[in-house]
KOLDRENTOR-473914 format. One record per residue (C-alpha): chain; residue in one letter; x, y, z; residue number from 1. Coordinates in steps of 0.2 Angstrom, whole numbers. Each point is the difference from the previous one (the first is absolute). Example, Ala and Ser with C-alpha at 12.3 -4.5 7.8 and 13.67 -1.06 7.14 Angstrom:
<sites>
finu, kevex, x, y, z, paza
A, A, 62, -22, 39, 1
A, S, 6, 17, -3, 2
</sites>
This chain:
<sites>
finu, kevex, x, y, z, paza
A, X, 753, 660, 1016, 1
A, X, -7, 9, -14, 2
A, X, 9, 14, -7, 3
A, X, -6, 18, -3, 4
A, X, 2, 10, -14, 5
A, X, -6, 20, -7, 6
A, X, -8, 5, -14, 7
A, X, -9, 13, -8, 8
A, X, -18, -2, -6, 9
A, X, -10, 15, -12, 10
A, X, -16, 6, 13, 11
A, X, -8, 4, -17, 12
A, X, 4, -17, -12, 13
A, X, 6, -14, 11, 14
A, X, 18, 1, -10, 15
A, X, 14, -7, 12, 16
A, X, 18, 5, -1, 17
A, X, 15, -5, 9, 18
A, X, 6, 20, 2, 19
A, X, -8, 17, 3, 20
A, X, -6, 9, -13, 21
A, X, -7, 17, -2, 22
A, X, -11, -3, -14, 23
A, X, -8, -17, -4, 24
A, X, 2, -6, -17, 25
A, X, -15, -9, -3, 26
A, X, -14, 14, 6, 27
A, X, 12, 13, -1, 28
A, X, -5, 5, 18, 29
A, X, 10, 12, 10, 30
A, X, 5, -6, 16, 31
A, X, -11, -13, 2, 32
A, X, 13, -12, 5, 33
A, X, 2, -9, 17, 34
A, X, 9, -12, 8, 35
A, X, -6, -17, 9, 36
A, X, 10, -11, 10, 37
A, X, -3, -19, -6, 38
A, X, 3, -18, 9, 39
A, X, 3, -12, -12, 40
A, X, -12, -15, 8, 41
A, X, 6, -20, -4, 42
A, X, -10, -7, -13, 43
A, X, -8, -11, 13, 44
A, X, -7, 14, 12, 45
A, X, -6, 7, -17, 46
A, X, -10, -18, -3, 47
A, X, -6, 0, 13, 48
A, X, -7, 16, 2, 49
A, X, -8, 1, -15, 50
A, X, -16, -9, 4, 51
A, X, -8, 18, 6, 52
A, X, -19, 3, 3, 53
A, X, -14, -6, 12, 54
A, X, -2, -17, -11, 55
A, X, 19, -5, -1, 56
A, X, 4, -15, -14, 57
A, X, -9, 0, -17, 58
A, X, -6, -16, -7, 59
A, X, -4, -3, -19, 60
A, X, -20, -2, -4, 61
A, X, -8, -1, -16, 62
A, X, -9, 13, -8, 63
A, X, -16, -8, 0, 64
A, X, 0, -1, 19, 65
A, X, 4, 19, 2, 66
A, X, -15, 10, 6, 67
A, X, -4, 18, -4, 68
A, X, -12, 7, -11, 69
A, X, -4, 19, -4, 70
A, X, -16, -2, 14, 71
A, X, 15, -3, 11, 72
A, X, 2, 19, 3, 73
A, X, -3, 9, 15, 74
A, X, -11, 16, -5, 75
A, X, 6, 18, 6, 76
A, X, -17, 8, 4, 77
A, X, 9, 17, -8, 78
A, X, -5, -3, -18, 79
A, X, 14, 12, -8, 80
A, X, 14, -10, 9, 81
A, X, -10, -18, -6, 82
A, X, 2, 9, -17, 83
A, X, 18, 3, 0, 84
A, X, 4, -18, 9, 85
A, X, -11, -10, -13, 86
A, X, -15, 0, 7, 87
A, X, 8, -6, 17, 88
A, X, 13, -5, 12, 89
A, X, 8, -16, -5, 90
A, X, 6, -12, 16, 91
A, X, 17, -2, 2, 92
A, X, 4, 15, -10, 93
A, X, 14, 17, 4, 94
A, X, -6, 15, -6, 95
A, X, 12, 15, -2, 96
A, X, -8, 18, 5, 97
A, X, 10, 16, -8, 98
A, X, -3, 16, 1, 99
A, X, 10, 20, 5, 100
A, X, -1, 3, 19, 101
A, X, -17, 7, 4, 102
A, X, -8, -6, -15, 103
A, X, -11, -12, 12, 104
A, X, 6, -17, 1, 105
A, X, 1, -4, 17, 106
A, X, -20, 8, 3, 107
A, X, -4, -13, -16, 108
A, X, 5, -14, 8, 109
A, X, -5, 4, 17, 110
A, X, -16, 3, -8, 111
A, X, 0, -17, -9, 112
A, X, 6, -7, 14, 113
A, X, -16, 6, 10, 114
A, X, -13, -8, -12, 115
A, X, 11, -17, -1, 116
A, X, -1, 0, 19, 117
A, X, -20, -3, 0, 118
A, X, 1, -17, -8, 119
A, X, 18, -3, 0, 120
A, X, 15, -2, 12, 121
A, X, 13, 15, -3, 122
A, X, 16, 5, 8, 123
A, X, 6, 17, -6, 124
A, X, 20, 0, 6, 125
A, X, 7, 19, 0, 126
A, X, 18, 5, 0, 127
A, X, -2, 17, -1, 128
A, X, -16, 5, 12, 129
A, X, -5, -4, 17, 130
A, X, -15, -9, 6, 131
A, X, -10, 15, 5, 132
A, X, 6, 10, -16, 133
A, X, -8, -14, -10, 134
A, X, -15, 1, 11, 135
A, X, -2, 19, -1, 136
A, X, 1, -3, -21, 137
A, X, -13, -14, 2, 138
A, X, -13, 11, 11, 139
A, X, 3, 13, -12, 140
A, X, -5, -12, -15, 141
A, X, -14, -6, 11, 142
A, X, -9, 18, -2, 143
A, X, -6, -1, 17, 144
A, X, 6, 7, 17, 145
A, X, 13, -9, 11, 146
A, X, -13, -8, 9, 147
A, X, -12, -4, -12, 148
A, X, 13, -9, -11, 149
A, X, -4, -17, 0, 150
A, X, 14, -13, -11, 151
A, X, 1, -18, -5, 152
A, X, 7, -11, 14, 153
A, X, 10, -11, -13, 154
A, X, 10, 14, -4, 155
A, X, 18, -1, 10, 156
A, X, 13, 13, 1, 157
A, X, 17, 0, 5, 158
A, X, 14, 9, -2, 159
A, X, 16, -9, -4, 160
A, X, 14, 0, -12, 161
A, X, 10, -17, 3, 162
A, X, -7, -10, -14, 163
A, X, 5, -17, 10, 164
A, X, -12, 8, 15, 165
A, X, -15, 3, -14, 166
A, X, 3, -16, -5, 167
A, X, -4, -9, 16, 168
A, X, -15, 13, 2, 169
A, X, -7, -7, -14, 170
A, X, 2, -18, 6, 171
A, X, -9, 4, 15, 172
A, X, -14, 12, -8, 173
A, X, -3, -13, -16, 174
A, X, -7, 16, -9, 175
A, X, -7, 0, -21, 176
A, X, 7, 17, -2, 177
A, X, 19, 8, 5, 178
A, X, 3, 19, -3, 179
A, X, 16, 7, 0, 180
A, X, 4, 18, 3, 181
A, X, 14, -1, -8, 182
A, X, 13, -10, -6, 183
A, X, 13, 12, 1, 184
A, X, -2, -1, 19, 185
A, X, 1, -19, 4, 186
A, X, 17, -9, 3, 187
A, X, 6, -18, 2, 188
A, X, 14, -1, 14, 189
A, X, 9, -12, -10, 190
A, X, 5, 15, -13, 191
A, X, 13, 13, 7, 192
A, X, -6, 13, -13, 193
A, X, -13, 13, 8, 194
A, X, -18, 0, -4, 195
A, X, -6, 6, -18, 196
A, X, 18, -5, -8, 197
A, X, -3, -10, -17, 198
A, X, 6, -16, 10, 199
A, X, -14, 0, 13, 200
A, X, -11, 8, -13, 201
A, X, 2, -17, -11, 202
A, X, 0, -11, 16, 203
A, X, -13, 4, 7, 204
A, X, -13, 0, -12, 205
A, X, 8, -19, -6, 206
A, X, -4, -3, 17, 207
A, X, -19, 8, 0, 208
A, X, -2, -8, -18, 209
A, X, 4, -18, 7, 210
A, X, -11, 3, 16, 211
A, X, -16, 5, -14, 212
A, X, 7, -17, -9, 213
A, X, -1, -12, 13, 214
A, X, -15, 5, 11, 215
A, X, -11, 9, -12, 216
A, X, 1, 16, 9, 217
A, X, -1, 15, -12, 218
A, X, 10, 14, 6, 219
A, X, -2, 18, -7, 220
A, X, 18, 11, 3, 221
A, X, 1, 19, -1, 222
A, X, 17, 5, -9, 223
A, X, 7, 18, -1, 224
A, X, 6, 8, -18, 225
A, X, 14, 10, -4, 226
A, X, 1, 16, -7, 227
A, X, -4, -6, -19, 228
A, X, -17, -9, 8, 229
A, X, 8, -17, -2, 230
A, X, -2, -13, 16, 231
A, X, 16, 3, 10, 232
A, X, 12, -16, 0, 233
A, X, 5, -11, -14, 234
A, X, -14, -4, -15, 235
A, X, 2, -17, 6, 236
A, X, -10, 3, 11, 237
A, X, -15, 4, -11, 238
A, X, 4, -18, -7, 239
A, X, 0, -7, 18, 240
A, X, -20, 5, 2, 241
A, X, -14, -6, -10, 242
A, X, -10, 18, -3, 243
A, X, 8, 19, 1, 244
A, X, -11, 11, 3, 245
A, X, 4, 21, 0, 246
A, X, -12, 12, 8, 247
A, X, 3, 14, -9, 248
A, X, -8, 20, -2, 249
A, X, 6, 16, 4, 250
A, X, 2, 4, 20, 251
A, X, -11, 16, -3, 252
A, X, -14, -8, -9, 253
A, X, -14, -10, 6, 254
A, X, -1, -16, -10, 255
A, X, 14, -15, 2, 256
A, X, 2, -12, -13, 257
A, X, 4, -19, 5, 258
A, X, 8, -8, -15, 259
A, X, 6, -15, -4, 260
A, X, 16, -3, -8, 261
A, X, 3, -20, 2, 262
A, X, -12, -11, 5, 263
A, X, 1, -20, -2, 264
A, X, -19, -3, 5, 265
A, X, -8, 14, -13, 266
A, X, 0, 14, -10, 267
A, X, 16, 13, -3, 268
A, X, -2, 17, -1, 269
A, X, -17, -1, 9, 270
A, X, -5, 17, 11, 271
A, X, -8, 4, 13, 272
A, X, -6, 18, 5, 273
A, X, -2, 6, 19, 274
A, X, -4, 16, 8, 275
A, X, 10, 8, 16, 276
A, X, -12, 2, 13, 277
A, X, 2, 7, 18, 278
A, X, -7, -18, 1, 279
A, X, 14, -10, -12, 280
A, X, -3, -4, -16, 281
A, X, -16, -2, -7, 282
A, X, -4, -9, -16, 283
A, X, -5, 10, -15, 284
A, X, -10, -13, -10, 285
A, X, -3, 14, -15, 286
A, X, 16, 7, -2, 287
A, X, -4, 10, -18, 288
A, X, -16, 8, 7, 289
A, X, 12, 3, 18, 290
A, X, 13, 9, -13, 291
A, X, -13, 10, -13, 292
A, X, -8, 5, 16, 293
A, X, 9, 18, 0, 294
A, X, 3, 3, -20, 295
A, X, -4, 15, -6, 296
A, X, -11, -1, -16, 297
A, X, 4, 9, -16, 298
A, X, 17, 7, 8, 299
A, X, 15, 1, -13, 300
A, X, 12, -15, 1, 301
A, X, -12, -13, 8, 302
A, X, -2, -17, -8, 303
A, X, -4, -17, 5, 304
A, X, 9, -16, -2, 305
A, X, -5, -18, 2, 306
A, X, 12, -9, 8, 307
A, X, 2, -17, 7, 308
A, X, 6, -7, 18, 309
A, X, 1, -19, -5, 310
A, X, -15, -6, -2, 311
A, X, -11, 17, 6, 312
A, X, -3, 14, -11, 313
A, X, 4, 18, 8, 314
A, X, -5, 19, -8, 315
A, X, 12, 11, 5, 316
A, X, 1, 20, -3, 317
A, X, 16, 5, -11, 318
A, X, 6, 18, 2, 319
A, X, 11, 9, -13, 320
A, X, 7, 19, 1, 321
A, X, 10, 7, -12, 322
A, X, 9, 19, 4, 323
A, X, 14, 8, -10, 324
A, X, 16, -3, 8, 325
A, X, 12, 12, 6, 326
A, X, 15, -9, -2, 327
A, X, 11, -8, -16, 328
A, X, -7, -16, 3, 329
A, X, -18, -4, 2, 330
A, X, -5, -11, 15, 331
A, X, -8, -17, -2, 332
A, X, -8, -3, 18, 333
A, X, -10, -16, 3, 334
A, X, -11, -6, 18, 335
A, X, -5, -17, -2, 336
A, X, 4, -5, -17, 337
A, X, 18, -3, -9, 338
A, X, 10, 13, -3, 339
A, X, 7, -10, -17, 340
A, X, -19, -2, -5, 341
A, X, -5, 17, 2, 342
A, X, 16, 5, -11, 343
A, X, -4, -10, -15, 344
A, X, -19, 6, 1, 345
A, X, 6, 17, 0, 346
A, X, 12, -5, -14, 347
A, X, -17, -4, -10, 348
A, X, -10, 14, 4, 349
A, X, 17, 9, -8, 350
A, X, 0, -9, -15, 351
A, X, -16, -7, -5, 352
A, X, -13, 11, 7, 353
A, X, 12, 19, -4, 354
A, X, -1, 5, 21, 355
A, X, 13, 11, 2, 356
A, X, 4, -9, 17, 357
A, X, 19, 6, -2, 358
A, X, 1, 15, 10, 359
A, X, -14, -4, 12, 360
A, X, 2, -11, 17, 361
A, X, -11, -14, 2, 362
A, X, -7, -5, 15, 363
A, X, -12, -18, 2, 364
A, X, -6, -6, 14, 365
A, X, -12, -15, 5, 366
A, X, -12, 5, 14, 367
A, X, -2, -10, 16, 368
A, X, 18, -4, 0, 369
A, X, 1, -15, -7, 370
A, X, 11, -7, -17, 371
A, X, -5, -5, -14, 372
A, X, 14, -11, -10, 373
A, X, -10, -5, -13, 374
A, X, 0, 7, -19, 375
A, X, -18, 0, -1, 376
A, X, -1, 17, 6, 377
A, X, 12, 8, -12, 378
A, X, -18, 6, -9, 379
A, X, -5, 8, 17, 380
A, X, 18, 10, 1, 381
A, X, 1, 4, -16, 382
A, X, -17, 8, 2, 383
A, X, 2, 10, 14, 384
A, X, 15, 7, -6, 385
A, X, -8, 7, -17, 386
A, X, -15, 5, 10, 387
A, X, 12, 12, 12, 388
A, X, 9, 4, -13, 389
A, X, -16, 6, -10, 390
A, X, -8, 6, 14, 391
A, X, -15, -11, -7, 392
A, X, -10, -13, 13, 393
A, X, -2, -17, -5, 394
A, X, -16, -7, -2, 395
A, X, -7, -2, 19, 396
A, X, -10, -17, -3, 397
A, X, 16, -8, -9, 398
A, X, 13, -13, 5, 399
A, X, 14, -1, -11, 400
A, X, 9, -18, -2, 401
A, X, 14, -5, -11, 402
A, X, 20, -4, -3, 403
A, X, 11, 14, -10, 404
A, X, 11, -5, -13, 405
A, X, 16, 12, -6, 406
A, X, -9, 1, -17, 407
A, X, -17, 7, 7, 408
A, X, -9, -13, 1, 409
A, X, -12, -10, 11, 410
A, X, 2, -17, 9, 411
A, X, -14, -7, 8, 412
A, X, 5, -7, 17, 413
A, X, -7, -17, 9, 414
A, X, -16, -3, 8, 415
A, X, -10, 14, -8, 416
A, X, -18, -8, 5, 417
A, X, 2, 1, 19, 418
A, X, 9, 17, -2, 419
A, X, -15, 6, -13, 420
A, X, -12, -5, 14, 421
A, X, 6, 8, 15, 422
A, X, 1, 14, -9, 423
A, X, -18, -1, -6, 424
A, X, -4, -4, 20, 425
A, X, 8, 16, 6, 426
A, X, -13, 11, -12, 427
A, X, 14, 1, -16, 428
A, X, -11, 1, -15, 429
A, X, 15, 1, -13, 430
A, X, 16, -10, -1, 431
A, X, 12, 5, -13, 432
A, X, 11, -16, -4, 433
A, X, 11, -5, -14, 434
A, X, -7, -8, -15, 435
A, X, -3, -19, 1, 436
A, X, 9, -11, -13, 437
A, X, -8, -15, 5, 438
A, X, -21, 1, 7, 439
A, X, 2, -18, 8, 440
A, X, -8, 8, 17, 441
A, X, -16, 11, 3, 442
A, X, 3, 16, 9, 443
A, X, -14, 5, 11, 444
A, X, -15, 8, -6, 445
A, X, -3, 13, 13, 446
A, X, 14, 14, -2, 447
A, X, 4, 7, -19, 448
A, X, 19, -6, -8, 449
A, X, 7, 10, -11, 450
A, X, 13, -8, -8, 451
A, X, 17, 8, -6, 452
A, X, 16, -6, -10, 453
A, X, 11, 16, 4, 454
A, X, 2, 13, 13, 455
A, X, -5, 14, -8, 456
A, X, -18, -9, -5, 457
A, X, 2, -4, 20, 458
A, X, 1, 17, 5, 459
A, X, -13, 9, -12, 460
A, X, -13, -12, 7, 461
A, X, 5, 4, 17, 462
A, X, -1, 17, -3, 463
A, X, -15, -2, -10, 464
A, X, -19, 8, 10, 465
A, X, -11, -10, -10, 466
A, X, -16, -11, 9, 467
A, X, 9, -15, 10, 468
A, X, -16, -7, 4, 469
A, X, -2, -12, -16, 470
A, X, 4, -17, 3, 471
A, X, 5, -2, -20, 472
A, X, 18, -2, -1, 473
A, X, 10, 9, -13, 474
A, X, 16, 1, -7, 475
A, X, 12, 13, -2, 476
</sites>
């Protein structure tokens, strides 16, 4: 008989121990251990268990013989999540889905779900929902009345956390698409740990990775984060998938982000924006002019930054206050950008602009809730912070675009052309941009550059109220 044994594996990392332990030492979690009872199988059961799947034994082919070309693709008729996937769904693929509770993951997919189900077969299993509070979500996503709802017939629910039972739903209902909501509710019987413990976190998605393998059935998961926004589990099993994707936003805003962070079949660090309807999430194909919508013109502490999403260019409002503090040490207060990055561009303004910034609390914050990681916006910050500071407004037609160095000076950031021309798209007429070393590429001939080497010559043309409506470019 096999024998059994305890241990303790990490809820956070994954780290197993052979004793308790109150804080792990590889994540330095608190209490985050618990323990799993393990069988020790013979090395034959193990062999032959291991051919898993719908397709069981591999068998070597040559390359040449391998089919599956970038046509091979299924589309998504919900461009924003084609974006973010690559411009499709590849077959046989497992997509990870993050996001905070509430943040709409569930009504994503369902909604994906819904267009797949008019030319595709889709089975949508749920672990955490019944049947009819799925339908009540889809009839609300319809936009229609209870009885005027009409949906896809090749669209299947069912409700069921067993991952052997899904299993053999899947070999009756042959679909092209699985959704599973989520993987911290489904188990394998074999396992004696409970459902969402690391081991049959890790098990199960092997499992759903060799079924995508073998039969060419791509399978979307819906994961849970923990409180620091990571995927709940070990970061294996970000390695187990072949894309991550986090929906993220703030819970009292209107727009979502979609972004990717892995993605084997595409494009990293591509975005897409939605909208939180009464209706689900609808796609915001213009997301600059959806977030310059409610801007307030010629107001002190406004500037704009061209940032980039992966390949799509996005103008976002920056919003910098300054106010004497009324404690010993001033605050630094960030919302959507680094809180390092915002201390080093206020180290700047300090040193190499003469701001007195060290008795005043600074507060910057990105409107519509997103992040912006890039250093392409240091330029924006650094503006809006002299401009609150100054009580001075910043040029209302301007975008500001560049890296800050510690010595002042200006960095000028990738892909300037396709950021210069959604700019000039929007109505900008004046983008104030470092200086060019090198005139290998040609700017766009329909929106002024002025072009700077420092941040002082940034600022005094951003504060300047001269005629922007010359297309000459000039330098500072």
């Amino acid at each position: 008989m096999p024998k059994s044994h305890s241990r303790f594996v990490c809820q956070e990392c994954g780290r197993v121990t052979a004793a308790f332990m109150g804080r792990c030492p590889q994540c330095s979690s608190f209490n985050s251990m618990v323990e799993e009872v393990v069988q020790d199988e013979p090395a034959a059961a193990y062999r032959a268990s291991s051919a898993r799947g719908l397709s069981g034994r591999s068998a070597p082919r040559a390359i040449g013989q391998v089919g599956g070309d970038e046509e091979d693709r299924i589309p998504v008729p919900i461009g924003e999540f084609a974006r973010v996937l690559g411009g499709g769904i590849v077959p046989g693929s497992i997509v990870l889905v993050g996001g905070d509770p509430g943040i709409g993951k569930s009504t994503l997919m369902l909604q994906m779900a819904m267009e797949m189900g008019a030319g595709q077969r889709v089975l949508y299993v749920s672990g955490e929902e019944s049947e009819r509070q799925i339908k009540m979500r889809a009839v609300r996503l319809t936009g229609t009345g209870k009885k005027e709802a009409v949906f896809p017939e090749n669209l299947l629910l069912v409700t069921e956390t067993n991952l052997s039972t899904i299993f053999e739903h899947i070999r009756e209902v042959k679909p092209t698409l699985v959704v599973i909501d989520s993987i911290q509710t489904v188990y394998l019987p074999e396992l004696d740990s409970s459902a969402g413990s690391v081991s049959q976190v890790r098990e199960s998605s092997s499992q759903l990775r060799e079924l995508a393998k073998s039969s060419g059935i791509s399978v979307f998961v819906i994961g849970h984060v923990t409180k620091e926004g990571v995927i709940a589990g070990p970061r294996v099993l970000e390695h187990i998938v072949d894309t991550v994707l986090y929906l993220e936003g703030d819970r009292f805003q209107a727009y979502r982000l979609l972004r990717s962070v892995k993605n084997r079949f595409g494009a990293t660090a591509e975005v897409g924006v939605f909208e939180m309807r009464e209706n689900g999430l609808i796609e915001v194909t213009n997301p600059s002019e959806a977030f310059l919508a409610e801007r307030l013109v010629n107001a002190p502490g406004s500037a704009i930054a061209v940032t980039m999403e992966g390949t799509r260019p996005l103008l976002v409002e920056l919003q910098g206050l300054t106010s004497p503090t009324q404690f010993g040490n001033a605050r630094r207060t960030p919302n959507g950008v680094d809180y390092n990055r915002l201390l080093m561009i206020a180290a700047v303004l300090t040193r190499r602009v003469g701001l007195k910034l060290s008795e005043q609390d600074i507060f910057v914050n990105v409107v519509g809730g997103i992040k912006i990681d890039e250093p392409a916006a240091d330029l924006a910050i650094a503006a809006a912070v002299t401009s609150s500071m100054r009580d001075l407004p910043i040029r209302a037609d301007a975008a500001l675009i560049g890296e800050l160095g510690l010595a002042g000076e200006l960095r000028l950031p990738g892909q300037m052309q396709t950021r210069l021309r959604e700019a000039a798209k929007l109505g900008f007429k004046v983008a104030i941009v470092p200086k060019r070393l090198r005139k290998a590429e040609k700017w766009p001939d329909d929106i002024e550059i002025i072009e700077t080497r420092s941040v002082n010559q940034a600022l005094d043309a951003a504060f300047s109220a001269g005629d922007s409506s010359a297309k000459h470019r000039k330098t500072a």
